[in-house]
Wavefront OBJ file of the C-alpha trace (Angstrom):
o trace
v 9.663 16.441 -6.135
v 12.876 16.339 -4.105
v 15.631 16.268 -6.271
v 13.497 15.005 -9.233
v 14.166 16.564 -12.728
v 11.571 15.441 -15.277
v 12.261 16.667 -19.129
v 10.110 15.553 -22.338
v 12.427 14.342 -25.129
v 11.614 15.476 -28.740
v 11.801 12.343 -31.245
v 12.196 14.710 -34.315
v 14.591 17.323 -32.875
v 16.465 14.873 -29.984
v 15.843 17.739 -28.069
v 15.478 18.186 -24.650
v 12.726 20.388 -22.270
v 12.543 20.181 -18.742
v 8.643 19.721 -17.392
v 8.514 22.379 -14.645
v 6.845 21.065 -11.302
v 4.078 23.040 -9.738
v 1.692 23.327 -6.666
v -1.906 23.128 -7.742
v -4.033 26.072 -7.519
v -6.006 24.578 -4.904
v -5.969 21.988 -2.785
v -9.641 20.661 -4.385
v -7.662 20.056 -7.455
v -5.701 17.316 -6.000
v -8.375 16.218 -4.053
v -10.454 15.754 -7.355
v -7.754 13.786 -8.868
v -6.846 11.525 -6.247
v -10.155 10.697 -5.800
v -11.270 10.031 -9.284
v -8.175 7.799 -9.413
v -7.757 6.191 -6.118
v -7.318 3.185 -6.681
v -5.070 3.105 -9.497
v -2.617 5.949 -7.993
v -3.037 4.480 -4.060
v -4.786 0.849 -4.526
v -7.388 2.365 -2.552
v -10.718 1.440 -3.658
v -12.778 5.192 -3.512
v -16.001 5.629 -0.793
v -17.139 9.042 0.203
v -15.305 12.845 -0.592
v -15.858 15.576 2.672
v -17.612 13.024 5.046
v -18.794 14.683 7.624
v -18.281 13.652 11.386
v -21.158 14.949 12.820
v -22.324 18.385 14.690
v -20.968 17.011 17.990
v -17.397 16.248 16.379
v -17.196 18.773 14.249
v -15.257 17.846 10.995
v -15.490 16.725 7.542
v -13.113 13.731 6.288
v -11.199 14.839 3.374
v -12.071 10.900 1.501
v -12.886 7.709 2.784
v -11.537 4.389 1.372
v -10.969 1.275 1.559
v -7.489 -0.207 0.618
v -6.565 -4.053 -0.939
v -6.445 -5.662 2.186
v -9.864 -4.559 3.857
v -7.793 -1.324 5.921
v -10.460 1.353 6.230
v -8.195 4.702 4.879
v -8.673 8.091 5.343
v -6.741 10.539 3.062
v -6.263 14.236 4.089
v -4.715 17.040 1.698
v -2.927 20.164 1.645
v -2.129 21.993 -1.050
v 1.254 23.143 0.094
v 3.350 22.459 3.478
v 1.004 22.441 6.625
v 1.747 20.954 9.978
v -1.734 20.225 10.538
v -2.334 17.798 8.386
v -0.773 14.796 10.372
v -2.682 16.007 13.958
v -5.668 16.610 11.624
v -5.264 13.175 10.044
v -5.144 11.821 13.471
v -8.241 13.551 15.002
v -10.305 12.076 12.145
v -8.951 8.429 12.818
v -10.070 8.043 16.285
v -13.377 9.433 15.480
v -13.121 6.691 12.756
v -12.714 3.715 15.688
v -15.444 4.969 17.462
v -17.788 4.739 14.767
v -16.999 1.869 13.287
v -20.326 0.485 12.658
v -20.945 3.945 10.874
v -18.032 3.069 8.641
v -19.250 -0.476 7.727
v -22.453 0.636 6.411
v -20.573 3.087 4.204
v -19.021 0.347 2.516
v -22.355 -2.062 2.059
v -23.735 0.517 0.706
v -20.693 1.424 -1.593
v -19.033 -1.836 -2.129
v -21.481 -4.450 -1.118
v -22.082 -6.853 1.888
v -19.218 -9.045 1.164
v -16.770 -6.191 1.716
v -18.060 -4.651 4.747
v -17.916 -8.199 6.352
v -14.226 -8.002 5.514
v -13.266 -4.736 6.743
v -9.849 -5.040 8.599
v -9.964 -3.189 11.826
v -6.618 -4.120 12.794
v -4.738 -1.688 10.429
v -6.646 1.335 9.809
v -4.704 3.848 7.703
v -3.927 7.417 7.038
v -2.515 8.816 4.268
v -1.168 12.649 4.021
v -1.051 14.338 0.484
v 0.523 17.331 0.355
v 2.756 19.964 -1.253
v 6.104 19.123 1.093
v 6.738 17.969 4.262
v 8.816 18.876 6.742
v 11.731 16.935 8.969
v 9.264 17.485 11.982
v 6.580 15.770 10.187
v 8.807 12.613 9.598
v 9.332 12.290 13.074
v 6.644 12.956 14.270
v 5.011 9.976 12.424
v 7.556 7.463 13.758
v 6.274 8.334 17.127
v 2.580 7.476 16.700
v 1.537 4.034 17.073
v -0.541 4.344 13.653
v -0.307 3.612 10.375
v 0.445 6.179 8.350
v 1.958 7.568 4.926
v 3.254 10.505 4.115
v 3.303 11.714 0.590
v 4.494 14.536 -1.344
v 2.973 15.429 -4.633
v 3.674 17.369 -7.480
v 2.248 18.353 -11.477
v 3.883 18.380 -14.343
v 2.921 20.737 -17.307
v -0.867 19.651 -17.947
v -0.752 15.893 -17.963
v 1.760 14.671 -15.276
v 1.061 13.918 -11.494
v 3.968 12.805 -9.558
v 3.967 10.673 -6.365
v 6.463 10.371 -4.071
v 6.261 8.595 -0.441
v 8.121 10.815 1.684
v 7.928 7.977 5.035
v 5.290 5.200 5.621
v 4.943 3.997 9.181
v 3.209 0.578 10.510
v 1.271 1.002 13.761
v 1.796 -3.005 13.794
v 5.130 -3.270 12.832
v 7.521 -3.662 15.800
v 4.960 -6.294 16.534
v 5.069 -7.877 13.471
v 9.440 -7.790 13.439
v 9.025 -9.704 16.593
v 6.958 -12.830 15.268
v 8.587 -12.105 11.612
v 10.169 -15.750 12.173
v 6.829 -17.582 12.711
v 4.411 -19.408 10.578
v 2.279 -17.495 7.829
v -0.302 -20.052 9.246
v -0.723 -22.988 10.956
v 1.906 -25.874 10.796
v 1.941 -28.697 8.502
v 3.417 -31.945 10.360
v 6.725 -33.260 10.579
v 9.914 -32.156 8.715
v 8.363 -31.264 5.652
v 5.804 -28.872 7.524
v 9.150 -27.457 9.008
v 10.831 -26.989 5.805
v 8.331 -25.022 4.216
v 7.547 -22.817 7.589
v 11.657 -22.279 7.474
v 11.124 -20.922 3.466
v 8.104 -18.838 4.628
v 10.657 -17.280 7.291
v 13.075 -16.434 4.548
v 10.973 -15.065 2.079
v 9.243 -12.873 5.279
v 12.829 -10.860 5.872
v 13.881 -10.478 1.995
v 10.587 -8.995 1.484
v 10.939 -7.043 5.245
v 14.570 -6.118 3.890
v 13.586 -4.640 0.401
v 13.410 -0.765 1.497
v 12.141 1.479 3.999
v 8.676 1.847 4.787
v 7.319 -1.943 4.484
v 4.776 -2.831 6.156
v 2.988 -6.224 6.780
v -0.709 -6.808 6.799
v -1.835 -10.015 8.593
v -5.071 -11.643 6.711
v -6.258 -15.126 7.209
v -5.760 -15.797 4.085
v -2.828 -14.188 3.214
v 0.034 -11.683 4.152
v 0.222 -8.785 2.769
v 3.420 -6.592 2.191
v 2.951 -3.182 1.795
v 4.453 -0.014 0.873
v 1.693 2.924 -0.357
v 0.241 -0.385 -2.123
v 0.867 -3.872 -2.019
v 3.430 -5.050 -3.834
v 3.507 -8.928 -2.484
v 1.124 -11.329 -0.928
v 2.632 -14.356 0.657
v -0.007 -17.296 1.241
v 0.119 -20.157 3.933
v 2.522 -22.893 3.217
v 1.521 -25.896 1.302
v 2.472 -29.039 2.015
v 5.302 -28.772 -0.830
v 5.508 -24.912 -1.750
v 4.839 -21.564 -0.927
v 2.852 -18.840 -3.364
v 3.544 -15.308 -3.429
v 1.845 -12.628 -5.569
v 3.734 -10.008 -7.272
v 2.454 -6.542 -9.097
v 4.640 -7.672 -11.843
v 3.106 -7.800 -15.334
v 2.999 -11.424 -16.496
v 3.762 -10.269 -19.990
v 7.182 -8.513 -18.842
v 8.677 -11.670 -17.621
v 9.849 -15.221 -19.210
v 7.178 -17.408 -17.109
v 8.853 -20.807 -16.219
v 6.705 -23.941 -15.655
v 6.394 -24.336 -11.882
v 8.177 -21.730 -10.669
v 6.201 -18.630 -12.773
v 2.573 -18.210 -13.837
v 0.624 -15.677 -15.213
v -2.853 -15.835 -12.851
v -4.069 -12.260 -14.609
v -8.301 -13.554 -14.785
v -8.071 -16.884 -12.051
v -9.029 -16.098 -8.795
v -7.086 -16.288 -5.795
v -6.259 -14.890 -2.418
v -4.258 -11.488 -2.308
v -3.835 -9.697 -5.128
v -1.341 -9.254 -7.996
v -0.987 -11.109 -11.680
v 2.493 -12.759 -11.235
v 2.357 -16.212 -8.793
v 5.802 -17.280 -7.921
v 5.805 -20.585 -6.657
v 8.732 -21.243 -4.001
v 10.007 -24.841 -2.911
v 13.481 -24.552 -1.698
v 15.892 -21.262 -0.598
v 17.354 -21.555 -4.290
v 13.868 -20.729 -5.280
v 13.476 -17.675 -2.932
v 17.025 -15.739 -4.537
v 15.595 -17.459 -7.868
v 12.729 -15.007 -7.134
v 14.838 -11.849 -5.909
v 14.639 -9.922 -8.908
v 10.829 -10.069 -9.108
v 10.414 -9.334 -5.500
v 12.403 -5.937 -6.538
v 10.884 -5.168 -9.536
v 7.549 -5.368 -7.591
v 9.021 -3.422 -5.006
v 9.689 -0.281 -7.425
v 6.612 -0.835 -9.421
v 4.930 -0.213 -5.811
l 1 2 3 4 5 6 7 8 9 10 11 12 13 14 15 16 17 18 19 20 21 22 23 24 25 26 27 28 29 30 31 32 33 34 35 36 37 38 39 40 41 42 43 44 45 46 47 48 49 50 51 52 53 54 55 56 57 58 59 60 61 62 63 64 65 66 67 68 69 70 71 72 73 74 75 76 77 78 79 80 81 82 83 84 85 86 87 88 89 90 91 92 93 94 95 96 97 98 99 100 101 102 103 104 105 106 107 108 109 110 111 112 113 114 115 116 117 118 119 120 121 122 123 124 125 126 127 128 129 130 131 132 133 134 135 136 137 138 139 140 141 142 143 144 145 146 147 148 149 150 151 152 153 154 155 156 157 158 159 160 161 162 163 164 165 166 167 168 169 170 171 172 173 174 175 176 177 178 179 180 181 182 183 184 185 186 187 188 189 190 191 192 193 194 195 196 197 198 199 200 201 202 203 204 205 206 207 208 209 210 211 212 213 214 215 216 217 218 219 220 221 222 223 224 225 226 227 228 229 230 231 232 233 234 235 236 237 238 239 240 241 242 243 244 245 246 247 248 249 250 251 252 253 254 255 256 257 258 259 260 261 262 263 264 265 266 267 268 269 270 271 272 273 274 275 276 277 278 279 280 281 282 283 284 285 286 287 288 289 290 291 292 293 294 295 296 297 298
């Protein structure tokens, strides 16, 4: 990884040894373990490996998925540096538009009727996993209007995979930065409606203003903020409070009666265990910390 040193630390010596990073053999082998592990590495949820395209386009799809929000994904690999992967990315993601039907009844049959009906055709993705990179590729994502995530991989003796997102572009986001001051959802009446749409506003650019590479994925239920996974869901205000979902472990964090709760098990809209539960701007840099730690977790 770029300028990553990893070393394993010897409890009965205190010694230290440094974990060498490789390239995998193949590029199959990190297609295997992405795959088998989707969602837990990517919070992609895993729906076909080599899909093929057809005899009149030509191709086979690296793996299909389907992230948090309802984003169809496509996820191509190279083993090492290759810059075909982003144009080959691309090629398979407007074959993916056209054939969106095709797509849907990939997921019934995977996932089941509820999800296919929820597919979010807004914010396709793709998602580049390779060896390196190089400063061409970078740019050259920023100037497609697509979303799209670079990232760089590497193992670690027999037992470590490392991650690393080397840029992550929104094809909705200078969109979204212009309407970034509006309502989640529609207005509640009068000042306190207001109030809470002002809050909503605030909590929009701390989350925005985190880190590079944030995006935000509009649901009607919820917003979504993004980076290779989501890391917070903000939900339409309530008449009194707003509720945002962290992927912060409940049991890491002294919950506070009306302000923190542990929802791990209830059901609710986005996703993540942590609910924060936001009433005035004290609240919101009350909540700063956990919007970070999420942040890094993600």
């Amino acid at each position: 990884m770029s300028g990553l040193k990893l070393f394993r630390m010897d409890t009965t010596t205190r010694g230290m040894t440094e974990v060498m990073p490789r390239l995998a053999g193949i590029e199959a082998e990190v297609q295997d373990l992405v795959e088998i592990h989707m969602e837990t590495l990517l919070g992609v949820r895993f729906l076909a490996s080599e899909y093929s395209t057809g005899p009149v386009h030509g191709g086979r799809i690296d793996s299909l998925g389907l992230d948090e929000n309802g984003s169809p994904v496509i996820i191509e690999y190279k083993r090492g540096t290759d810059a075909g992967v982003i144009n080959q990315g691309l090629f398979y993601l407007a074959w993916l538009m056209d054939h969106r039907a095709e797509f849907e009844h990939l997921v019934r049959d995977r996932l089941g009727v509820t999800a296919a009906s929820q597919v979010l055709w807004s914010g396709p993705r793709l998602i580049c996993i390779a060896g390196d990179f190089t400063r061409y590729d970078v740019h050259a994502v920023r100037e497609h209007r697509r979303s799209i995530d670079l990232v760089r991989y590497r193992l670690f003796g027999r037992d470590l995979l490392g991650l690393e997102t080397v840029a992550s572009v929104s094809g909705a986001m200078q969109v979204a930065r212009r309407v970034r001051r509006q309502a989640v959802a529609g207005a509640a009446a009068g000042a306190q409606g207001a109030a809470m749409r002002e809050l909503a506003g605030a909590v929009d650019e701390v989350l925005l203003g985190l880190g590079d590479g944030v995006n935000r994925v509009e649901r009607k239920t919820y917003r979504a903020y993004q980076r290779l996974r989501n890391f917070a869901c903000l939900c339409p205000p309530q008449r009194s409070k707003l509720l945002v979902y962290l992927k912060v472990d409940p049991k890491d964090v002294d919950l506070v009666p009306g302000f923190t709760r542990d929802v791990s098990g209830l059901g609710h809209h986005g996703t993540g265990d942590l609910e924060v539960q936001l009433r005035t701007p004290r609240d919101v840099e009350r909540a700063q910390d956990l919007f970070r730690a999420s942040y890094a977790a993600a």
